[in-house]
VEXDREN-2710 file (C-alpha; in Angstrom, 1 decimal):
% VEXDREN-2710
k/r/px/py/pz
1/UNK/-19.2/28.7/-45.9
2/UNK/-16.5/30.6/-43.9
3/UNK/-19.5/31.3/-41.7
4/UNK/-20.5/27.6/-40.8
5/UNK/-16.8/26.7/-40.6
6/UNK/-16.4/29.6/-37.9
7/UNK/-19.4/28.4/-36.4
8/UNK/-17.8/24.7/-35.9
9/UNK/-14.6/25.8/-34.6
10/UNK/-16.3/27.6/-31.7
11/UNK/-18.5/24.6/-31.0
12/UNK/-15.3/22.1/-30.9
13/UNK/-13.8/25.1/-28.8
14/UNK/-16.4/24.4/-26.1
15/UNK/-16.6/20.7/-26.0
16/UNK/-12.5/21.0/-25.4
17/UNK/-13.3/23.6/-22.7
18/UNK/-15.3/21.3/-20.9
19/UNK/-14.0/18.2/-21.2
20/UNK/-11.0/20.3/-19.9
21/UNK/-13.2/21.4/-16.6
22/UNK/-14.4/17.7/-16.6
23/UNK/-10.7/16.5/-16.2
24/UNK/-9.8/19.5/-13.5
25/UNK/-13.1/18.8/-11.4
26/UNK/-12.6/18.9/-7.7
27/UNK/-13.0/16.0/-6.0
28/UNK/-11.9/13.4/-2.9
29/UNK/-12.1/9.6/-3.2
30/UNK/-11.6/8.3/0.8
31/UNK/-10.8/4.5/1.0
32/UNK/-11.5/2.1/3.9
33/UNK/-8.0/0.8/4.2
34/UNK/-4.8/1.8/4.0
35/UNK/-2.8/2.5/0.5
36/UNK/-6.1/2.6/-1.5
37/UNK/-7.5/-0.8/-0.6
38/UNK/-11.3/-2.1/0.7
39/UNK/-14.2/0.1/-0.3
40/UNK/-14.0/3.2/-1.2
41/UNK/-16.6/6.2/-1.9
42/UNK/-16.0/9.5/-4.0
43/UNK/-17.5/12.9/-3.9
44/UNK/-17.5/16.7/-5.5
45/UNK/-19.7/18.3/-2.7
46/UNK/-19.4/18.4/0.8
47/UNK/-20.2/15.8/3.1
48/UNK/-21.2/16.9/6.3
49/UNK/-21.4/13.4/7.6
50/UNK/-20.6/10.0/7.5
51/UNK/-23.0/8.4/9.1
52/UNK/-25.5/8.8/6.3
53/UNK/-23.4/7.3/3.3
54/UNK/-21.8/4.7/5.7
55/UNK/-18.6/5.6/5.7
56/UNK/-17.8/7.5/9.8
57/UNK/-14.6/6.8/10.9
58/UNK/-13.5/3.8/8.5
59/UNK/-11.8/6.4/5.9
60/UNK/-7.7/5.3/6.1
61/UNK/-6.4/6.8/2.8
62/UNK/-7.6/9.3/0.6
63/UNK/-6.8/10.8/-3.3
64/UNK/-7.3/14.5/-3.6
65/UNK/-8.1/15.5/-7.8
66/UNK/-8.2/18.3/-9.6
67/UNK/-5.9/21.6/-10.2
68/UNK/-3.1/23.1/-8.1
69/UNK/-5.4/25.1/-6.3
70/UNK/-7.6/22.8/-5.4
71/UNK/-8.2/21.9/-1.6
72/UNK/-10.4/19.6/0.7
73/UNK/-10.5/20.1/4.5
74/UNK/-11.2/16.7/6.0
75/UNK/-12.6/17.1/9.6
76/UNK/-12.8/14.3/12.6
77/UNK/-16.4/15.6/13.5
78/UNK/-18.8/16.0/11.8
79/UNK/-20.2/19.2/10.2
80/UNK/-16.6/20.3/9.3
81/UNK/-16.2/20.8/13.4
82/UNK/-13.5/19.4/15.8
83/UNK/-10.2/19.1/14.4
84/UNK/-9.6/19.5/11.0
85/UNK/-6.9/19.4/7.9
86/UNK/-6.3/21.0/4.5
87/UNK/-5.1/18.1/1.7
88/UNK/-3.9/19.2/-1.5
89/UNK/-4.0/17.5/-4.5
90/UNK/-2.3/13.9/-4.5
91/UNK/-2.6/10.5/-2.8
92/UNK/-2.5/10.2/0.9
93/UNK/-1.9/6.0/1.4
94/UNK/-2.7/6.2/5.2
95/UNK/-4.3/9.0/7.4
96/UNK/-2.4/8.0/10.3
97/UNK/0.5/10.3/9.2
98/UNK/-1.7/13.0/10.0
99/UNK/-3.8/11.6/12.9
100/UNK/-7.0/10.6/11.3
101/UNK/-7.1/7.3/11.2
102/UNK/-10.2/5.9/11.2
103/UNK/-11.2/9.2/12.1
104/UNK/-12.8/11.5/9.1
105/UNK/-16.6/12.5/9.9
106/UNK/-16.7/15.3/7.2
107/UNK/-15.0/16.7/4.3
108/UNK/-15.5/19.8/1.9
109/UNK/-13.6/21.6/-0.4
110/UNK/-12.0/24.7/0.2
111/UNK/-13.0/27.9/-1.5
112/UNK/-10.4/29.0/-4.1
113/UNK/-10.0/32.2/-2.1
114/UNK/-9.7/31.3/1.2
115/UNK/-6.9/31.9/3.0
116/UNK/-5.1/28.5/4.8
117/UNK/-2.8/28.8/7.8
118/UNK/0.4/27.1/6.8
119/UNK/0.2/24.1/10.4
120/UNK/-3.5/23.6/9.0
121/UNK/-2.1/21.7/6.1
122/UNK/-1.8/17.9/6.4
123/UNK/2.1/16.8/5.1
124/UNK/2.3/17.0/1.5
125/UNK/1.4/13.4/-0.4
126/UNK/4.4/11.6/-1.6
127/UNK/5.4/11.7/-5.2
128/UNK/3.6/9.7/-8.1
129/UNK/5.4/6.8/-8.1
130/UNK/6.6/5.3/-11.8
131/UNK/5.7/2.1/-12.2
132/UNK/8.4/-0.5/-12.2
133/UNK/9.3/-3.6/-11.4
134/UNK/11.5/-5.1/-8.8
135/UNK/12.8/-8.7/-9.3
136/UNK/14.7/-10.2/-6.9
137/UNK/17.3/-13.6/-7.0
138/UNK/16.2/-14.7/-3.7
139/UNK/12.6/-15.1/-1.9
140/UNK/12.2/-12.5/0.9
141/UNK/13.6/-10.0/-1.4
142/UNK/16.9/-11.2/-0.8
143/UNK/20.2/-11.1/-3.8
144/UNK/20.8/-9.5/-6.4
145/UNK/18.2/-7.3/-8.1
146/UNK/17.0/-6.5/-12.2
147/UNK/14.5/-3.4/-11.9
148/UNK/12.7/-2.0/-15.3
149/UNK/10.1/0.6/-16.0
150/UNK/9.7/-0.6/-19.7
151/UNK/9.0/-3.9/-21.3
152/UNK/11.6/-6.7/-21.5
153/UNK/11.3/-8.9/-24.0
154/UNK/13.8/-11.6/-22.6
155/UNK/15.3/-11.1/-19.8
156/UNK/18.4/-13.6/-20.2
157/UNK/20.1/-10.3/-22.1
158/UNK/20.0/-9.0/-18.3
159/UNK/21.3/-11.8/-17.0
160/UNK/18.4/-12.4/-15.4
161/UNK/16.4/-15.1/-17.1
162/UNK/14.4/-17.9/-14.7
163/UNK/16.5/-16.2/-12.1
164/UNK/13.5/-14.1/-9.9
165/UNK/12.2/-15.5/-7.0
166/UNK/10.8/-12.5/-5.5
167/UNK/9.3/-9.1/-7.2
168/UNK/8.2/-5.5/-6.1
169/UNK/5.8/-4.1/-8.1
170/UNK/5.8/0.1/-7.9
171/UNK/3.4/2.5/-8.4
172/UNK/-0.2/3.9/-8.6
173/UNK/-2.9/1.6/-7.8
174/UNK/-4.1/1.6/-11.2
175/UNK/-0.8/0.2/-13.0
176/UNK/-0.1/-3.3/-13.8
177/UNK/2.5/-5.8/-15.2
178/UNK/2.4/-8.7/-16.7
179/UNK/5.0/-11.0/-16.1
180/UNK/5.8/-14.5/-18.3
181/UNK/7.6/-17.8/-18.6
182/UNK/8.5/-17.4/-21.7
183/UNK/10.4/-14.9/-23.9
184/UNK/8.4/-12.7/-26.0
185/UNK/5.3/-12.4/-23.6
186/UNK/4.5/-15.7/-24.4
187/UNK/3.9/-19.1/-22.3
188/UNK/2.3/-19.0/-18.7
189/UNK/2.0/-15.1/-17.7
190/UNK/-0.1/-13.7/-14.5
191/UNK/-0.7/-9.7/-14.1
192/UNK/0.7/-8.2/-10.9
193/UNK/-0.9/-5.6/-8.7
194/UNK/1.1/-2.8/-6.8
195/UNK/2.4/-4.0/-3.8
196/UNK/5.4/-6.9/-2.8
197/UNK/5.0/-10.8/-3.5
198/UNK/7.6/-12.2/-1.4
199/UNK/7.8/-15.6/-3.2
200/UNK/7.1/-15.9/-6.9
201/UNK/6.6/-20.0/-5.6
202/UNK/2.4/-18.6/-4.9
203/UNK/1.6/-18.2/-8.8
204/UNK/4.0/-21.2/-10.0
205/UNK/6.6/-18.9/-11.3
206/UNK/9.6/-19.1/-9.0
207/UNK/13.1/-19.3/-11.2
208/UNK/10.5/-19.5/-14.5
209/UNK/9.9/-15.8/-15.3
210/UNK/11.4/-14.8/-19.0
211/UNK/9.7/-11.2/-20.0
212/UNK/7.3/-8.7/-18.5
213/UNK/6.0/-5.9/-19.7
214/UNK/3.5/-3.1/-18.2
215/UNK/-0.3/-3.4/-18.9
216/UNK/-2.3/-0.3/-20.4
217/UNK/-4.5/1.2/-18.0
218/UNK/-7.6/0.2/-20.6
219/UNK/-7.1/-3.1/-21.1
220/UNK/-9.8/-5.3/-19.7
221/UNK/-7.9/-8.3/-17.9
222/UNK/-9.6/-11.6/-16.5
223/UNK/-9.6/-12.3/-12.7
224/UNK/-7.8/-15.8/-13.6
225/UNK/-5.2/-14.0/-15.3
226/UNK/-4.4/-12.0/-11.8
227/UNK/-1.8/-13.3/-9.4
228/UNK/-3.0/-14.2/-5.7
229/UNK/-3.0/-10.5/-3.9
230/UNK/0.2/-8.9/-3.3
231/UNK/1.0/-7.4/0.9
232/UNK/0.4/-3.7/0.8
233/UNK/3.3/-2.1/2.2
234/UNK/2.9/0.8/3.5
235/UNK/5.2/4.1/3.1
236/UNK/7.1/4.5/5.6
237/UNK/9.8/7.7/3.8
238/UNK/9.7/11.2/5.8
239/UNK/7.2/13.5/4.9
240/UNK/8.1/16.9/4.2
241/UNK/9.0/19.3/6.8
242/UNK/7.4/16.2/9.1
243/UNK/10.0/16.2/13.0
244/UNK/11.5/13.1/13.8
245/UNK/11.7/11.6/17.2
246/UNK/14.1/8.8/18.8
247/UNK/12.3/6.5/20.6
248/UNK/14.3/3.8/22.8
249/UNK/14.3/0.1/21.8
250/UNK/13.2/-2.0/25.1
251/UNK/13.7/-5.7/23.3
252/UNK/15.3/-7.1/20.1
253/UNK/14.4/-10.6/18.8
254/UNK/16.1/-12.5/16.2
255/UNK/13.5/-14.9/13.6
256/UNK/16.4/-17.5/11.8
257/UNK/15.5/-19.8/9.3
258/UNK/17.1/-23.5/10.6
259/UNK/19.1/-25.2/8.3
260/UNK/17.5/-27.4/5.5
261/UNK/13.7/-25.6/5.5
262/UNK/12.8/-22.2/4.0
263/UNK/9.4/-20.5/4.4
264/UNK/7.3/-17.8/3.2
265/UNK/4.2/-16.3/3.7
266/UNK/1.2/-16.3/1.4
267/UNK/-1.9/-14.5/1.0
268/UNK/-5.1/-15.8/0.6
269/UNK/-9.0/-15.5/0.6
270/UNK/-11.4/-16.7/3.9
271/UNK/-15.0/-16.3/4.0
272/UNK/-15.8/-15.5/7.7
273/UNK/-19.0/-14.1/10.1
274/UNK/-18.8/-10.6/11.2
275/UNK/-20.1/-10.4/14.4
276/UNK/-19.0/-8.3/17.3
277/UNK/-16.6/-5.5/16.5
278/UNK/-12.8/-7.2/16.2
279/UNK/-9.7/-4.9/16.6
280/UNK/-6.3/-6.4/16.6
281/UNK/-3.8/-3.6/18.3
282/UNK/-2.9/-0.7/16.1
283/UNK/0.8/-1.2/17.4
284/UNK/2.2/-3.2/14.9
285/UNK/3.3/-1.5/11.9
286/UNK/3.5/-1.9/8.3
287/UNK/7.1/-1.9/6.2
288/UNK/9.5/-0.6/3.9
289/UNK/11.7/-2.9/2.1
290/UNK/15.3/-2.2/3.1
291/UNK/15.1/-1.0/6.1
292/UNK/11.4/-2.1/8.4
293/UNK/9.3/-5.3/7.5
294/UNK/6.2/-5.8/8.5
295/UNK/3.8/-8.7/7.8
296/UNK/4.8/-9.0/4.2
297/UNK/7.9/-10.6/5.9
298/UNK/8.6/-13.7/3.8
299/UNK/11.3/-15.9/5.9
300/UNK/12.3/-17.0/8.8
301/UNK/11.0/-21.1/10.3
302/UNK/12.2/-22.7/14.0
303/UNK/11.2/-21.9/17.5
304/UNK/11.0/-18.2/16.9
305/UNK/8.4/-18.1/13.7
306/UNK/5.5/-19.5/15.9
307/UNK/5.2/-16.2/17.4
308/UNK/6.5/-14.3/13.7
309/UNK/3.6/-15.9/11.9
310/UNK/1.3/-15.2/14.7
311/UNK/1.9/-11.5/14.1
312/UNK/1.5/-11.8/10.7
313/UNK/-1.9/-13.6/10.8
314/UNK/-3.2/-11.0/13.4
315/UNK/-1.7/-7.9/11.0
316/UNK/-4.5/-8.9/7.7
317/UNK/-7.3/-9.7/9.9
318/UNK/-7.3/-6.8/11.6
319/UNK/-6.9/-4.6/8.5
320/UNK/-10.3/-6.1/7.4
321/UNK/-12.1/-6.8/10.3
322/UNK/-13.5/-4.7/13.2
323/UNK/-15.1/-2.0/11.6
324/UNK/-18.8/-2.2/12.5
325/UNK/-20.7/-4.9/14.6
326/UNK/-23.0/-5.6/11.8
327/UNK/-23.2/-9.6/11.8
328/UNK/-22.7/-10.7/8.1
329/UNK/-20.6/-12.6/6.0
330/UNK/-17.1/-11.2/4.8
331/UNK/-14.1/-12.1/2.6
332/UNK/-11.0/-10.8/3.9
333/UNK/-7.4/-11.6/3.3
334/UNK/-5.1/-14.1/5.6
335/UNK/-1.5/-15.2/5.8
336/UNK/-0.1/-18.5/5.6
337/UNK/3.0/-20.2/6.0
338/UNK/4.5/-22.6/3.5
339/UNK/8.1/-24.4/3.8
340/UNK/9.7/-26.4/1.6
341/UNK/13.5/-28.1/2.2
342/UNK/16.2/-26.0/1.1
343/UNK/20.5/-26.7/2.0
344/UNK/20.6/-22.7/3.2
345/UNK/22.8/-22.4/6.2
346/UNK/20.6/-21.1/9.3
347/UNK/21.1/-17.2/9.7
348/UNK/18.6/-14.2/10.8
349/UNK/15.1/-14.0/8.9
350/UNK/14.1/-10.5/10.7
351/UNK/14.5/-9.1/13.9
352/UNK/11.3/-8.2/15.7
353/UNK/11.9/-4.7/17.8
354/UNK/9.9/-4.0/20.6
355/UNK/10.1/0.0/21.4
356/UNK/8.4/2.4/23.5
357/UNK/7.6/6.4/22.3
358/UNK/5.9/8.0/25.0
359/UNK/4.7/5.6/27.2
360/UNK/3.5/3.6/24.8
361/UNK/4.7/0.2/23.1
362/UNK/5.4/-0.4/19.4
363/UNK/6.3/-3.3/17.8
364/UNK/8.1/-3.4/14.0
365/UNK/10.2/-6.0/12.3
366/UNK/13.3/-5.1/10.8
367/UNK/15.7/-6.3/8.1
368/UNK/18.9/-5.6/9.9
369/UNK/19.8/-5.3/13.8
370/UNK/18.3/-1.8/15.4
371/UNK/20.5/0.5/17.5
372/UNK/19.4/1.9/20.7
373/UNK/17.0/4.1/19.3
374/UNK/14.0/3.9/16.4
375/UNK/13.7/6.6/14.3
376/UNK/9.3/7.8/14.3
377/UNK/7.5/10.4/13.6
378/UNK/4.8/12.0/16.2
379/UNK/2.1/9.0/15.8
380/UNK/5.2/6.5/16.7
381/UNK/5.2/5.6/13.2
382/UNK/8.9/4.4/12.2
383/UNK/10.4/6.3/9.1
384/UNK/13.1/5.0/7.5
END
């Protein structure tokens, strides 16, 4: 008896084991769009190109799995030729930081052993976020603010009760929360995605929203239960150890809001043909709330937003269109404008800053008035 017992505590000993080594497996998921978005494709062995899964240059963020040790070099050529950089476990939302853009041809991991130059490293991945949520008083993300990372069964003990008007939702790609007009979790309610919803207006919420709570990772939710998409913001902070440039500000451009209308911008589905290859310019950049908008800007109507909206329209098709000439239908995600009356007195939406970093030209929208200067990194990203 003590025998057979012995026996199955070894044999539960090895199915821990490896479900352990299942969990701490080495592997890279590469996605086609920024922040973890589009189509995506995963591997555990090297990939010496692209071309034959489908997937030369599109890659523009990437996750990295497994143990503290583990490593992935992700190359421009392929073959693990041309030039090439180490990742270390975490989630990359946009290769541009480190150049490579649009760029990866190959990827492998890196032998356990192998010794790594330290300026072969790509900058470490930003922090796991915790998910929370953001609300704000005001579309736009504008007044006063109630922020939780746990459930709220009625907000009106925050003061905040069919008050929000605007929400952030934070963290990995995978978390969720759903948010209701009722106290309780109870009434309408709609799931939210990570990523900003400039007016709550979109999912028939705006100044309705009572509770919200997160949503467990394995629950199986309904696509009618989802709110329209949320605008992907990308990040924007200062990578570790990552130099910081000044780059001069050539033109600054106030967006106002006229008196008696308010607008916003919304995203939604098209169904369009892919023909020829499409690229809007890489120059316009993505945002951080508080500091740099981007086309998640949610305000601003008169003879300025013509041009505002124009931007923002040209921003989300070019994130999903342009990446092969392959003539077939697509579904990709617009911007568009609504305006509704509203007594506000007329003041500054965003300013749209027009800079140059090395010859180049870079536009970014901003929430308050630039200085001479722009703060970016080497790519003439701005960081904030």
């Amino acid at each position: 008896m003590v025998h057979l017992m012995n026996k199955i505590l070894k044999m539960a000993m090895a199915l821990g084991g490896l479900a352990m080594a299942a969990q701490a497996v080495a592997q890279v998921t590469f996605y086609e769009n920024d922040s973890f978005q589009g189509r995506s494709f995963t591997s555990q062995r090297p990939v010496n190109n692209f071309e034959q899964i489908g997937f030369n240059d599109r890659a523009s963020s990437v996750v990295v799995q497994g143990t503290r040790s583990t490593r992935w070099e992700v190359c421009e050529d392929r073959r693990f030729s041309g030039r090439c950089v180490v990742l270390r476990p975490g989630q990359y939302p946009s290769l541009s930081a480190m150049g490579l853009n649009d760029r990866v041809s190959s990827a492998r991991a890196v032998d356990r052993n192998a010794r790594v130059a330290d300026d072969r490293y790509a900058p470490a991945p930003p922090p796991v976020q915790v998910s929370q949520l953001v609300f704000y008083e005001d579309e736009g993300f504008r007044g006063r603010t109630f922020t939780t990372d746990a459930a709220v069964a009625n907000m009106r003990r925050s003061g905040f009760s069919d008050r929000a008007s605007s929400v952030v939702v934070r963290g990995n790609r995978t978390d969720r929360w759903e948010v209701c007009e009722d106290r309780r979790f109870s009434g309408r309610c709609v799931v939210l995605r990570p990523g900003q919803y400039p007016s709550l207006s979109a999912m028939g919420l705006n100044d309705r929203v009572s509770s919200a709570r997160a949503v467990a990772r394995n629950v199986q939710v309904a696509d009618e239960r989802y709110a329209p998409l949320p605008v992907i913001a990308r990040d924007y902070s200062r990578r570790k150890n990552e130099r910081l440039y000044q780059a001069e500000v050539t033109s600054v451009r106030a967006v106002v809001e006229e008196t008696g209308q308010r607008c916003w911008v919304e995203r939604e589905q098209a169904v369009q043909e892919r023909g020829s290859s499409v690229n809007v310019p890489g120059a316009l950049l993505g945002a951080v709330i508080g500091g740099i908008l981007g086309h998640q800007v949610g305000g601003g109507t008169g003879k300025d937003i013509a041009t505002g909206v124009g931007v923002v329209a040209g921003a989300a098709v070019g994130s999903q269109v342009g990446r092969n000439g392959d003539a077939q239908q697509v579904v990709t995600q617009q911007n568009v404008q609504r305006c509704r009356q509203t007594g506000a007195q007329a003041r500054p939406a965003y300013w749209d800053v027009t800079y140059d970093f090395r010859g180049q030209e870079y536009r970014v929208q901003m929430t308050q008035p630039p200085g001479n200067t722009v703060t970016v990194n080497a790519q003439g990203e701005p960081r904030a």
